[in-house]
C-alpha positions, 0 to 999 in steps of 0.5 A: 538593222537600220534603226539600231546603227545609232546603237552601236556606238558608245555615244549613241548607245549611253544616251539611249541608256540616259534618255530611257531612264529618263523616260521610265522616271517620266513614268514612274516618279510620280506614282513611286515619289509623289506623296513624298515630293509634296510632304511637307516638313516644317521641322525640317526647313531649308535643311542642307543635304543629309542621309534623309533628305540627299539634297535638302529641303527647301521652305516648306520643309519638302524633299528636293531630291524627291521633287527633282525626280518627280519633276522629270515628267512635267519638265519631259512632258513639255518640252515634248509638247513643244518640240511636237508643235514646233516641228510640225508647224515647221514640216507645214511651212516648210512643205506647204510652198510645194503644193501652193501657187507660186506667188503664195509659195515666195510669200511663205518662203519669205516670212521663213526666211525673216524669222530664220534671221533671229536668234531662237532665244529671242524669239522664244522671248519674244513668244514668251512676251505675246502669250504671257506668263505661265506653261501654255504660254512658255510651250507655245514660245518655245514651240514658235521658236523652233519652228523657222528652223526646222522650216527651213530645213524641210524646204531645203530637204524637199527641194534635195528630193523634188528633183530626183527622177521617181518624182517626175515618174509621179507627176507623168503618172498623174500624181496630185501635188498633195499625194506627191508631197506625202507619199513620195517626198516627206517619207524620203526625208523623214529620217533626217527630220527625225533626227534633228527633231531629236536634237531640238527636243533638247534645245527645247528643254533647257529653253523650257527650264531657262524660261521657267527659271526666269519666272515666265515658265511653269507657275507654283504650285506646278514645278519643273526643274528650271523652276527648282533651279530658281528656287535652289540659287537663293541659297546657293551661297549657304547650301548650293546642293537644292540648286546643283540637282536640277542643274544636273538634270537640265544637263544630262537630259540636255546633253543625252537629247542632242548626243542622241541626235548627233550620233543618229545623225552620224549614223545617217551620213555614214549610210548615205555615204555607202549608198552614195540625172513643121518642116525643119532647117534641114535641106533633107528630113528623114522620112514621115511615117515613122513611130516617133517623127520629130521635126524642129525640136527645140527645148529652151530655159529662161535667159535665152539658153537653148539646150537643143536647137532644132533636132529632126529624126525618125524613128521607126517600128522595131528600130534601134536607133543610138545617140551619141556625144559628149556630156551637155550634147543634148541627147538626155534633153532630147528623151525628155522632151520627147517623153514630156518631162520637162518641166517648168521653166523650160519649155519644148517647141516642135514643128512635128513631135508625134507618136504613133501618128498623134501630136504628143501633146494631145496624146492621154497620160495614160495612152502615153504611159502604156505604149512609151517607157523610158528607162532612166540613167541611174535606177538609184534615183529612179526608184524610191528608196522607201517604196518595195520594188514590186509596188512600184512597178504594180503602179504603172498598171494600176495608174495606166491600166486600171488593174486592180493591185493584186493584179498589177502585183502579179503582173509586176512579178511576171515583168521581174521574172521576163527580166531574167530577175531570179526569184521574183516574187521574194524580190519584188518585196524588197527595197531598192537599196537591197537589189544591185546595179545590174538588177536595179536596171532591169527592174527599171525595164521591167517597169517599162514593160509593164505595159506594152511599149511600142517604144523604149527610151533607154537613156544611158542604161549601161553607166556605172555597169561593169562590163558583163552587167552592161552586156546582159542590159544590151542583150536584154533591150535586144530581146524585147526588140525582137520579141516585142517588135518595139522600136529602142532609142539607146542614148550612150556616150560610148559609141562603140556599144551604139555600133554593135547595138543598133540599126543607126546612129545620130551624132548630137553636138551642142544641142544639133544632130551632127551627122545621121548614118547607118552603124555599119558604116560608121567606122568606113563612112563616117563623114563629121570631124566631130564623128570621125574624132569620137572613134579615134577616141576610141582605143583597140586592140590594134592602138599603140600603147606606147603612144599617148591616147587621142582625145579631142582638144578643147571642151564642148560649147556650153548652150549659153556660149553657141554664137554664130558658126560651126559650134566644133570649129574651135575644136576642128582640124579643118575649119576656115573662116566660113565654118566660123561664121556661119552654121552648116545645115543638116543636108543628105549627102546619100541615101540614109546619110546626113551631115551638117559640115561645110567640107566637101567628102573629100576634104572630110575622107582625108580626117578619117 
């Protein structure tokens, strides 16, 4: 359905009309007309047009309007050729920098960059100059001119896609950077390269008949229509019907080309449009032993910005631990660097990161893969929108586990059915854009449950869901707790869902763990001004709903503003001068329970 939405307008349906007539003269002319076009008459010389000849006949006496359509084929067929060398040498240099070292890719990025600068038709004389006159040489001029571009454009729509959270899936997976670049990159940009090689199929052929109408195009006895056109202008005065043929071709073929692209096009932004993430400082640290300890997490990026600053948390066997704070916190960076995927430029320093006892740095991909799962934030960009769901599933066994794909498919199957996904096998075979939210992040579980996950990162799987959607996630992250006796770390902005969810809750602010407790105590406990505001910003079934909704003044701190004290003294009731000079340690207050504030518990029971 997809490939006829370009058909359902009257722009995209004529010029489907134009181009497949245009195609089938390609064809046919030369078998049907041939003889005729190259029939020469020399009583019948230079003639203007008649019912024997509709557009005359030119020196040798030759029928024009005959040698018109049978030059549809030569004319086509080249710009074609031209296009084609153009565009793929364009899609090379555009996605070569991917898979090359980085000084080789700036190198590459950078010769785009200059020919991009040029306008296309001096580089087409250009190329036209270097390769000489004749068809090859006007091909490849064209071709060449084509291709900066259309590089250009690949690099920009590689880069769109790189970013997104199936590919850093591939890379933990082992992907090579080849295979990354053809199966999970090129085939989710396919669809706009098509089209504006569609568009530049156009441009193309009425370069081709401008070159060949200057006399550095096709050479006698070949003909096309910019050849025709040049031949039909020495007239024009006496019969301008010999040069009005070829011009008409050159247009309608023009204009059905890019009207064809554009229509493609707007049918695409329409789509996109319904469719549219050591001991540490601390006075007191949790205790060791647990299934993921960290001690001291630090994740940096180049100019001194240090997203998080010396996170330590334990997180034992069947435990639900939820991390809450606003957006820029750190609890997002904090999941991936513990499931090492953060990637370059940034960096991930730890005194202690270790899973199941061993340093996650040493710990196999494969091990990894099997005993970790991370459930991402938005299953929309998690999963490829050009793969089957079921195969993307089975590719975790097959990567991790070894199977072979018919058992990593009956396996993934399984998974859809344990997550309560109806008919799971006919769901496994289609694509995400045909599951919904709900079921798209279940089957974003079921993925991590194709192995046997110790652990499960579930980073904000519940945003965007309505309620009843968000419940059943809950309940069914709750289910593989118990059944599996897996350990779940829930990061949520929602600290209510954290409350009736999980065993603890860390409060992240500006990159820190802020206050350490467990959730039964958080709303009669609750020690942080920062803790403590985040509920009050929480409405209930007992809040005045004539009194305007309590928020929390202000804006968190971005990485690169933390200066020295307290990052929420700007934004807290009680700071003094000390809260804004230097930063509280994360020390124990009772058993279970940590904070990082300079206030005694009773100056911070009176904000509660």
């Amino acid at each position: 359905m997809r490939r006829l939405t370009v058909l359902r307008s009257p722009v995209g349906a004529a010029s489907a009309v134009l181009l497949t007539v245009l195609l089938a003269l390609a064809i046919f002319a030369p078998l049907l007309w041939g003889d005729r076009a190259a029939a020469i008459d020399t009583d019948a010389l230079q003639q203007g047009p008649s019912a024997d000849h509709l557009l005359g006949t030119d020196q040798l006496g030759r029928d024009i309007f005959f040698r018109v359509l049978v030059a549809t084929r030569l004319t086509i067929g080249l710009a074609l050729l031209a296009t084609v060398i153009g565009v793929v040498t364009g899609l090379v240099l555009g996605s070569v920098p991917s898979v090359l070292p980085r000084w080789a890719a700036r190198i590459v990025t950078a010769g785009v960059n200059i020919a991009v600068a040029f306008p296309g038709l001096l580089l087409a004389l250009f190329f036209a100059v270097i390769f000489g006159t004749g068809t090859i040489g006007a091909v490849l001029a064209i071709a060449f001119a084509i291709t900066p571009s259309f590089a250009r454009l690949t690099q920009t729509l590689t880069a769109s896609v790189s970013g997104r959270d199936f590919i850093a899936a591939a890379r933990v997976c082992g992907v090579g950077r080849f295979r990354l670049l053809t199966r999970h990159v090129l085939p989710n940009i396919a669809e706009p390269l098509v089209i504006n090689a569609t568009l530049a199929a156009g441009s193309a052929l009425t370069a081709f008949a401008g070159l060949s109408f200057l006399g550095i195009g096709v050479q006698a006895p070949s003909y096309d229509w910019g050849r025709l056109l040049g031949e039909g202008l020495n007239r024009i005065y006496i019969s301008p019907a010999p040069a009005l043929g070829p011009a008409v071709a050159v247009v309608l073929a023009g204009l059905a080309f890019n009207l064809f692209g554009e229509a493609a096009a707007a049918g695409h932004r329409q789509r996109s449009h319904r469719a549219a993430t050591l001991v540490p400082k601390t006075t007191s640290a949790p205790a060791d032993g647990g299934l993921l300890t960290v001690r001291n997490l630090h994740v940096s990026f180049p100019g001194g910005i240090t997203p998080v600053r010396g996170v330590s948390f334990t997180v034992h066997k069947g435990e639900m631990i939820g991390v809450v704070g606003e957006s820029g916190s750190g609890k997002s960076l904090t999941a991936l660097a513990v499931s090492r995927l953060v990637e370059h430029p940034g960096t991930v320093t730890a005194d202690t990161l270790e899973f199941n006892g061993k340093p996650l740095d040493r710990t196999p991909d494969r091990e990894l893969g099997t005993r970790l799962a991370m459930v991402f934030q938005d299953p929309t960009t998690s999963f490829n929108p050009t793969k089957r769901i079921g195969r993307q599933i089975a590719e975790v066994s097959e990567v991790h586990q070894g199977l072979s794909r018919r058992a990593a498919t009956r396996k993934a199957v399984d998974r859809l059915d344990a997550v309560r996904i109806p008919e799971p096998e006919r769901r496994a075979k289609q694509y995400p854009h045909e599951f919904s939210g709900g079921m798209r992040q279940r089957a974003m579980i079921a993925m991590g449950l194709m192995g046997e996950p110790q652990l499960v990162i579930a980073d904000e799987p519940t945003t965007a869901l309505d309620v009843t959607v968000q419940r059943e996630v809950l309940k069914l992250l709750a289910t593989i707790r118990q059944d599996r006796s897996a350990a779940v770390l829930l990061i949520s902005h929602d600290i209510t869902v954290v409350a009736q969810t999980c065993d603890r809750v860390l409060v992240m602010y500006a990159g820190r763990i802020v206050e350490e407790l467990p959730t039964e105590e958080l709303f009669t406990a609750a020690q942080h001004p920062y803790t403590t505001a985040l509920l009050k910003a929480v409405p209930d079934l007992d809040t005045d709903r004539d009194a305007p909704l309590a928020v929390i003044p202000g804006r968190p701190p971005e990485p690169g503003e933390i200066g020295r004290g307290c990052p929420f003294a700007p934004r807290c009731p009680l700071a003094d001068d000390q809260c804004r000079t230097e930063e509280p340690e994360l020390t124990t207050l009772r058993q279970d329970h940590r904070v990082a504030c300079w206030k005694s518990e009773t100056e911070l029971a009176g904000v509660r």
